[in-house]
PAGUGU-688813 format. One line per 5 residues: for each residue x, y negated, z of N, C-alpha, C. Coordinates in steps of 0.001 Angstrom, whole numbers. Each point is the difference from the previous one (the first is absolute). Layout:
% PAGUGU-688813
X/Y/Z/X/Y/Z/X/Y/Z ~ ...
% end
This chain:
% PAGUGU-688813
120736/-168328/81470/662/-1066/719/851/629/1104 ~ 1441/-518/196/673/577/821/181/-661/821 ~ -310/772/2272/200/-778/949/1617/-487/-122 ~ 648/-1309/78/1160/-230/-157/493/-112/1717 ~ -1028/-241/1156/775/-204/1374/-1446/1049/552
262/693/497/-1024/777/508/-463/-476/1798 ~ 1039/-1094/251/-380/-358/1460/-935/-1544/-513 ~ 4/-89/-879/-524/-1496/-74/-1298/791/-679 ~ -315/546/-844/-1360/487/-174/-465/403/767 ~ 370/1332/1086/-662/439/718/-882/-1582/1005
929/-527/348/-130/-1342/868/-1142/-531/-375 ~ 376/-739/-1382/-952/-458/-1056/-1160/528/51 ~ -492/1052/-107/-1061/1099/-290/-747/-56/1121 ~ 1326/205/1572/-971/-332/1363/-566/-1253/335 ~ 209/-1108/-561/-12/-1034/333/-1570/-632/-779
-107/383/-1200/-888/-145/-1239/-1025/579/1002 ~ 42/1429/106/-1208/714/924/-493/-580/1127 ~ 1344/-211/683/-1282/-131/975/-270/-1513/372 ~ 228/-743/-881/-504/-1682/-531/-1145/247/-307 ~ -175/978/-1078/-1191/212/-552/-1392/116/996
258/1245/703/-535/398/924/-259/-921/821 ~ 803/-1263/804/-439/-622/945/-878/-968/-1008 ~ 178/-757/-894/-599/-854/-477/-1863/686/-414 ~ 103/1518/-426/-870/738/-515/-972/-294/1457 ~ 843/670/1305/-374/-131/1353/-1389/-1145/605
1323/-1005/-456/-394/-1425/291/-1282/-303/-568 ~ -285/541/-1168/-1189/-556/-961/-787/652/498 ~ -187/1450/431/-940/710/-231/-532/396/1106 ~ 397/-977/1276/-372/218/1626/56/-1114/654 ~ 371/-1139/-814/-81/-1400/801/-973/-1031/-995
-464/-1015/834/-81/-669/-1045/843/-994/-767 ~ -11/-50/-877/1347/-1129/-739/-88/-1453/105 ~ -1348/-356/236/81/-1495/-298/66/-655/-1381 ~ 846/-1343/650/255/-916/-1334/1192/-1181/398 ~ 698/-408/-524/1162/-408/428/-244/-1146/903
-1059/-631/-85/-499/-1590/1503/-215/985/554 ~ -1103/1427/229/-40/521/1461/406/1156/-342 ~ 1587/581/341/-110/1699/-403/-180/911/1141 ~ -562/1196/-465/-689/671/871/1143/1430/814 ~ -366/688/482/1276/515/714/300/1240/-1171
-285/113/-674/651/445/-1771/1384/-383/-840 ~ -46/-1876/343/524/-510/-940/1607/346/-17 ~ 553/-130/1278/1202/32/503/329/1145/-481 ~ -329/1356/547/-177/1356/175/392/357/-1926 ~ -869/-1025/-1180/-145/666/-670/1667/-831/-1239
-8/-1124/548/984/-785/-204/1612/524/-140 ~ 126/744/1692/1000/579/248/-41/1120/-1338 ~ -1005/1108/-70/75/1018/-736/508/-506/-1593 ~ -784/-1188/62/559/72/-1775/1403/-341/168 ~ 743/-1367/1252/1451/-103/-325/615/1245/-186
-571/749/1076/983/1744/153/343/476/-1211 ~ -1541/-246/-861/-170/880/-1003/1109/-302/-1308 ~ -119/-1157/73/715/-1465/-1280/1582/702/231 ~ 536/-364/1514/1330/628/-154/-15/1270/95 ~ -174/1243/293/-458/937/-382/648/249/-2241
-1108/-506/-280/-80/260/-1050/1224/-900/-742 ~ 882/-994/279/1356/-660/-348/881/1202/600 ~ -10/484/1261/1100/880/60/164/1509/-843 ~ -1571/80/-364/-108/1778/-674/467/-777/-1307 ~ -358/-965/-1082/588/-542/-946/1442/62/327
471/-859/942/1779/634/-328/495/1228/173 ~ -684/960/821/422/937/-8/-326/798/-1175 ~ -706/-585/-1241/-42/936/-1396/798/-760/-803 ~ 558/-1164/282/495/-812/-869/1623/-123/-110 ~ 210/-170/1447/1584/-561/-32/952/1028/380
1196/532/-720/232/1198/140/1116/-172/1240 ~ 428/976/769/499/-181/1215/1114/1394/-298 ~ 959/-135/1023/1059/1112/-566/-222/1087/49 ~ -163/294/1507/-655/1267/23/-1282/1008/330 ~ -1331/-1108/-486/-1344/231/135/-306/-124/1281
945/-291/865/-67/-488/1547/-1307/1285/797 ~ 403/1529/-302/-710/954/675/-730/-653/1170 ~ -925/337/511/-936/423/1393/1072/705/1198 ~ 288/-334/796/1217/583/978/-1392/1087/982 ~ 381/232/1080/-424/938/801/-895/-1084/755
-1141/343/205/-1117/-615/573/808/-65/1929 ~ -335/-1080/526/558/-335/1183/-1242/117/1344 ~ -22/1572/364/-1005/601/878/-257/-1095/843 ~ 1340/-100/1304/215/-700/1216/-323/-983/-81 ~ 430/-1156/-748/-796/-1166/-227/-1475/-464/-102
17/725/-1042/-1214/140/-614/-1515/261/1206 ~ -6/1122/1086/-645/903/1099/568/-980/349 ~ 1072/-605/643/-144/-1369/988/-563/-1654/-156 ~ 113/268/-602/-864/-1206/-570/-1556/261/-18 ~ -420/836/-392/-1196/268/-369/-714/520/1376
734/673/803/-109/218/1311/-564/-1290/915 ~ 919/-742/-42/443/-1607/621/-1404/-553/-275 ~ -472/-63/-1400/-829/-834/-330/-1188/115/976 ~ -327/1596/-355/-1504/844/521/-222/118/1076 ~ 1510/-20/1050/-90/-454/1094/-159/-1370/251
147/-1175/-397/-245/-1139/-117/-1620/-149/307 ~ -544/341/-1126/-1456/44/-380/-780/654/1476 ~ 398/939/-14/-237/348/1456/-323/-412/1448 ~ 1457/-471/136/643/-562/1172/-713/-1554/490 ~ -317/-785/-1276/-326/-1463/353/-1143/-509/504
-1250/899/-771/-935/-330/1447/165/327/1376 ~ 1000/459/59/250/666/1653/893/-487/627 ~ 1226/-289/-728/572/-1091/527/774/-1007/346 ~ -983/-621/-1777/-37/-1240/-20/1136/-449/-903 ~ -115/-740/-727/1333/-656/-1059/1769/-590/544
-80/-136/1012/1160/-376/990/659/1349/112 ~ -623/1222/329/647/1275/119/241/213/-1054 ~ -1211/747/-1124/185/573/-1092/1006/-543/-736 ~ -303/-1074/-548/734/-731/-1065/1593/555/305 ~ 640/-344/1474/1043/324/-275/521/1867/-280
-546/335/649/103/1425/-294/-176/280/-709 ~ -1001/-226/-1399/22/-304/-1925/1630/112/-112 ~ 419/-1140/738/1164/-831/-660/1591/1170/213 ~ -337/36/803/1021/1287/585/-132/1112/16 ~ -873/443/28/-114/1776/-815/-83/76/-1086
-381/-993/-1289/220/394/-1193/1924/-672/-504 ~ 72/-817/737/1421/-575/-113/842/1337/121 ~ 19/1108/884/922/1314/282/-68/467/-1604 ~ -1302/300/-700/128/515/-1540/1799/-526/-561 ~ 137/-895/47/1323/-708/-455/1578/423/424
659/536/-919/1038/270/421/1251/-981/980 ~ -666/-1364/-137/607/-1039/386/-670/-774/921 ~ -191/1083/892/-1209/-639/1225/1292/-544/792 ~ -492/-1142/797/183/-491/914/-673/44/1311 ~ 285/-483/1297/-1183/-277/995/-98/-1495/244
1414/-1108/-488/-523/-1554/-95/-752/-46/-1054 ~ 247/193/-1485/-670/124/-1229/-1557/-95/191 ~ -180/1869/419/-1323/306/430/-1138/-975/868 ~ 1034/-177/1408/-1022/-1066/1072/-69/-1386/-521 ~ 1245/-525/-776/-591/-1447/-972/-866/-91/-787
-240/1087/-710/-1227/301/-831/-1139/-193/578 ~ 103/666/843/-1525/900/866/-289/-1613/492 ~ 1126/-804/446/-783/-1386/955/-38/-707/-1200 ~ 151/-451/-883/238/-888/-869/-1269/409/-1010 ~ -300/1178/-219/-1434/425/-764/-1323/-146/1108
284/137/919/-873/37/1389/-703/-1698/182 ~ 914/-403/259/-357/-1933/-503/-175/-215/-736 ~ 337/700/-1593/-393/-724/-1267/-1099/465/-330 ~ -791/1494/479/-1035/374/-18/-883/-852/895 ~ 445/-625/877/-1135/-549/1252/-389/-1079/-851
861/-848/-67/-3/-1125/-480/-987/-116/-1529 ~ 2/1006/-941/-352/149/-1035/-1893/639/-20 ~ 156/1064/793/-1354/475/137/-762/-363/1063 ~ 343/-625/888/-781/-362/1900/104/-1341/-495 ~ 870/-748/-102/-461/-1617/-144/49/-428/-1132
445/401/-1231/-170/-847/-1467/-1338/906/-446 ~ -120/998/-15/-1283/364/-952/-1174/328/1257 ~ -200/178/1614/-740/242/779/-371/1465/216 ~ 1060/825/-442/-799/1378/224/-175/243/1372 ~ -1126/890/-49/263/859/1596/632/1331/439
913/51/-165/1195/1050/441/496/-396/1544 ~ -474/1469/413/207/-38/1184/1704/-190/89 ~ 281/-792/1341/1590/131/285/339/83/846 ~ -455/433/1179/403/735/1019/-1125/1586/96 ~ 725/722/877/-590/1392/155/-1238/-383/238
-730/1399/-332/-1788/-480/293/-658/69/1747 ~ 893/789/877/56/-84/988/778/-1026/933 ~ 985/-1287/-741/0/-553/231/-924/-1759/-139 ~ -840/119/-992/-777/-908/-296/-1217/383/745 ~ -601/964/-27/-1277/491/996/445/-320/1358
756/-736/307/360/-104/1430/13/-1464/344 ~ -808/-1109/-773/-160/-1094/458/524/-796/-1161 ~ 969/199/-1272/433/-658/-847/-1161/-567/-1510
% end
């Protein structure tokens, strides 16, 4: 069988995996439930199979539909790639300390630089506009407890 787009398999191939894997994840460390009560599995394992489903439609076209010029793999994109991934881990980091009001935007704007087409309105509309849609979404529609101000500012009477 011949790869006919080698960017859509590779894709395909990543996408299949690690669907697999989260759904595999999901089963084999949460419990799953049952669809009246699902358990913190279900979601987790849900996502993995959609991943997996398209995943496995995109590696199918990429053996199937022939493309002009096998659409090569270009040069892996370092800078981006280390900024983003940077951004994130600092994220993870940063938010118990301080707090979702800070972090979030600094997510928003240090991985935004990865982009050749950074802005600084772009960037700070993001950062406030994900910042509220995160509040709004995880603090008052679902009740999490994520801290959102610094932790030295809440130990201080808040």
């Amino acid at each position: 069988m011949k790869i006919k787009s080698q960017q859509d398999f590779w894709s395909g191939l990543m996408f299949l995996l690690v669907g697999a894997l989260f759904a595999w994840g999901a089963i084999s460390n949460y419990s799953f439930g049952s669809s009246a009560r699902p358990g913190p599995g279900y979601f987790p394992f849900g996502l993995g199979v959609i991943l997996s489903i398209i995943g496995a439609f995109i590696l199918f076209e990429a053996l199937t539909i022939e493309t002009e010029d096998g659409e090569p793999l270009g040069d892996i994109a370092w800078r981006p790639l280390l900024v983003i991934l940077v951004s994130i881990a600092g994220f993870g980091f940063i938010l118990p300390r301080l707090g979702m009001f800070i972090s979030l935007p600094l997510l928003v704007i240090v991985s935004s630089l990865a982009s050749d087409e950074f802005s600084w309105k772009g960037a700070i509309g993001g950062a406030v506009f994900l910042t509220i849609f995160s509040w709004v979404i995880f603090i008052k529609g679902l009740g999490l407890t994520i801290p959102l101000l610094p932790a030295f500012l809440q130990a201080s009477g808040t």
